[in-house]
C-alpha positions as CSV (number, residue, x, y, z in Angstrom):
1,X,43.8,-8.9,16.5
2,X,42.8,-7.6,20.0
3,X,41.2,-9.9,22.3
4,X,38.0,-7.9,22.3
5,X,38.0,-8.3,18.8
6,X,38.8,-12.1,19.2
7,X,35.7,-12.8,21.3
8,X,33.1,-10.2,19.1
9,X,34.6,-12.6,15.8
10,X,33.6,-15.9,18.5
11,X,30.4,-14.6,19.3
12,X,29.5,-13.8,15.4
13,X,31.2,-17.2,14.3
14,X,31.2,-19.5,17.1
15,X,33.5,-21.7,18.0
16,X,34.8,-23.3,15.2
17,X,37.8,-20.6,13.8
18,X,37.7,-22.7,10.5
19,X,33.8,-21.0,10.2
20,X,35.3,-17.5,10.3
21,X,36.0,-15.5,8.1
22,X,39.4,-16.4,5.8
23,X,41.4,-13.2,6.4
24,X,40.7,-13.5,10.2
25,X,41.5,-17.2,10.6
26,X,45.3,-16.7,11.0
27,X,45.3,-13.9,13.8
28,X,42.7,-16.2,15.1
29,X,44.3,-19.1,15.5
30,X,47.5,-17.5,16.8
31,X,45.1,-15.7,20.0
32,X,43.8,-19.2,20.2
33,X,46.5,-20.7,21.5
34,X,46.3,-18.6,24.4
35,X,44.8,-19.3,27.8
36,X,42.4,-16.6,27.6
37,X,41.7,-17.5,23.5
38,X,40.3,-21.5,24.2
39,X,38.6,-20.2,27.1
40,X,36.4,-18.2,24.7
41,X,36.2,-20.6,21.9
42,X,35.3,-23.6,24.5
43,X,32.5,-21.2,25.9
44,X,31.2,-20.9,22.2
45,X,31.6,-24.2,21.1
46,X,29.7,-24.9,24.4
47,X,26.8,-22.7,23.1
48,X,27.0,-24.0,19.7
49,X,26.5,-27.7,20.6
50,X,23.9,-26.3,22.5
51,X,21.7,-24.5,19.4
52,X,22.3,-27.4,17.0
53,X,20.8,-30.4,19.8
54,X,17.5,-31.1,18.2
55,X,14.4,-31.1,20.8
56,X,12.8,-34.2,21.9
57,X,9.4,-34.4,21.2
58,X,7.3,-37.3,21.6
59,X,4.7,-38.0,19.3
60,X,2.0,-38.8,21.8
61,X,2.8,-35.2,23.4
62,X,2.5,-33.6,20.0
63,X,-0.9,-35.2,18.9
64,X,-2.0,-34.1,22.7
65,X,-1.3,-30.5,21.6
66,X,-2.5,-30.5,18.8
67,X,-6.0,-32.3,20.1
68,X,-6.2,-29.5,23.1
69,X,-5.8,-26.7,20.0
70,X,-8.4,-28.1,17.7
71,X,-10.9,-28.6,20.7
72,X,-10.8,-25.0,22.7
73,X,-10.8,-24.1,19.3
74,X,-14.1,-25.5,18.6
75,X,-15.5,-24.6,21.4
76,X,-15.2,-20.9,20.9
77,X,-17.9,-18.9,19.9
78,X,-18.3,-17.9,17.0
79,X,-17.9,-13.7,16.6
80,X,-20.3,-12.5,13.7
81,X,-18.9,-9.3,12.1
82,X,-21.4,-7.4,10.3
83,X,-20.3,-6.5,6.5
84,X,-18.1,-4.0,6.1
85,X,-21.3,-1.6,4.7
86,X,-22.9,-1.8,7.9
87,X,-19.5,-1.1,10.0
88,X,-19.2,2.1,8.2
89,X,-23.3,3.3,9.3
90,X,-22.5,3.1,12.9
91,X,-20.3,6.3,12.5
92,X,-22.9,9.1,12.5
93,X,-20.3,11.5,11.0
94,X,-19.5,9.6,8.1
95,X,-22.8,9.8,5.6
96,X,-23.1,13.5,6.3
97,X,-19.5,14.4,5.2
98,X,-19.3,12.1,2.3
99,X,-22.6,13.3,0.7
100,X,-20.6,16.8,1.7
101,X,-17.8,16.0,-0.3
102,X,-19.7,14.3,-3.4
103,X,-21.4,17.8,-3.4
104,X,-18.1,19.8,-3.5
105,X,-16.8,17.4,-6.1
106,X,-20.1,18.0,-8.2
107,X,-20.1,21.7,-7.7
108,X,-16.4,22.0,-9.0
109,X,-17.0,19.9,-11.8
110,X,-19.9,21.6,-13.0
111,X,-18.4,24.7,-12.6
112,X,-15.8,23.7,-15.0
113,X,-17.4,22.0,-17.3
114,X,-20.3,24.9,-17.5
115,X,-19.4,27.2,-20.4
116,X,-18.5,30.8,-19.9
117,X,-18.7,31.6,-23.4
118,X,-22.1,31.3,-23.8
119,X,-24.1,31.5,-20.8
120,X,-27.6,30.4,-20.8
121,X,-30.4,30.8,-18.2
122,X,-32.2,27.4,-19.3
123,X,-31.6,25.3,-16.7
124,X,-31.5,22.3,-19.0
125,X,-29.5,23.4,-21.7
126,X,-26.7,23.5,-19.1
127,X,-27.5,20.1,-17.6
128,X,-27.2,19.2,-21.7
129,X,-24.2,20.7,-21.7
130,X,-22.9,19.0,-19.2
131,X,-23.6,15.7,-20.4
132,X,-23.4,16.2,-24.2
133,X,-20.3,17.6,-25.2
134,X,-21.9,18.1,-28.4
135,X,-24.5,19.8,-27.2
136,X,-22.4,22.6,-26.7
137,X,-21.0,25.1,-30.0
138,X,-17.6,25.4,-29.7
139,X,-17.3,27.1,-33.2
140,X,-17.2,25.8,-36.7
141,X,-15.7,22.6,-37.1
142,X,-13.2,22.5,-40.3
């Protein structure tokens, strides 16, 4: 194990070799008993009892907080949002291309559900057709 390798394992790990993993432990331990080796462990173990030190927090401090919070929270005005319905009216764009593309989607559905084999010039037979697939002789049924 190289001692580049050493400290990458003591920054992953921390301090503790017995934490590493086992097939590293033994290398480990041997570039531990080095000068340059406990140098790096003792600067890990340093910042490990650092992480694990619980924070002090008082209780008086805490409901303080938490008082501040809930009062500049109540004392912020309230923002009214229209519905979502009304959001979508503001963009002038939007009604004109959707009635657009219901049209499209009407035309192209019409014209294959219109029947080529038997075309008729009443306007409400095909409307009939359309709607009534009954309507609409498709031959002898046997």
């Amino acid at each position: 194990m190289t001692p580049d390798q050493f400290r990458r394992l003591a920054e992953t790990w921390g301090g503790d070799v017995e934490r590493w993993p086992a097939a590293t432990r033994e290398a480990a331990r041997r570039l531990a008993a080095s000068a340059e080796g406990a140098a790096v462990l003792d600067q890990q173990a340093r910042l490990d009892r650092l992480l694990a030190a619980a924070p002090e927090i008082e209780a008086e401090r805490a409901d303080r907080s938490s008082l501040l919070v809930l009062q500049r929270l109540a004392g912020m005005p309230q923002q009214h949002r229209p519905p979502w319905h009304r959001r979508l009216l503001r963009w002038p764009a939007l009604v004109p291309a959707a009635s657009l593309a219901c049209s499209v989607m009407v035309g192209v559905w019409l014209a294959g559900a219109i029947p080529y084999v038997h075309p008729s010039s009443d306007p409400l037979s095909v409307v009939s057709g359309v709607f009534d697939v009954y309507a609409i002789g498709f031959g002898s049924v046997q």
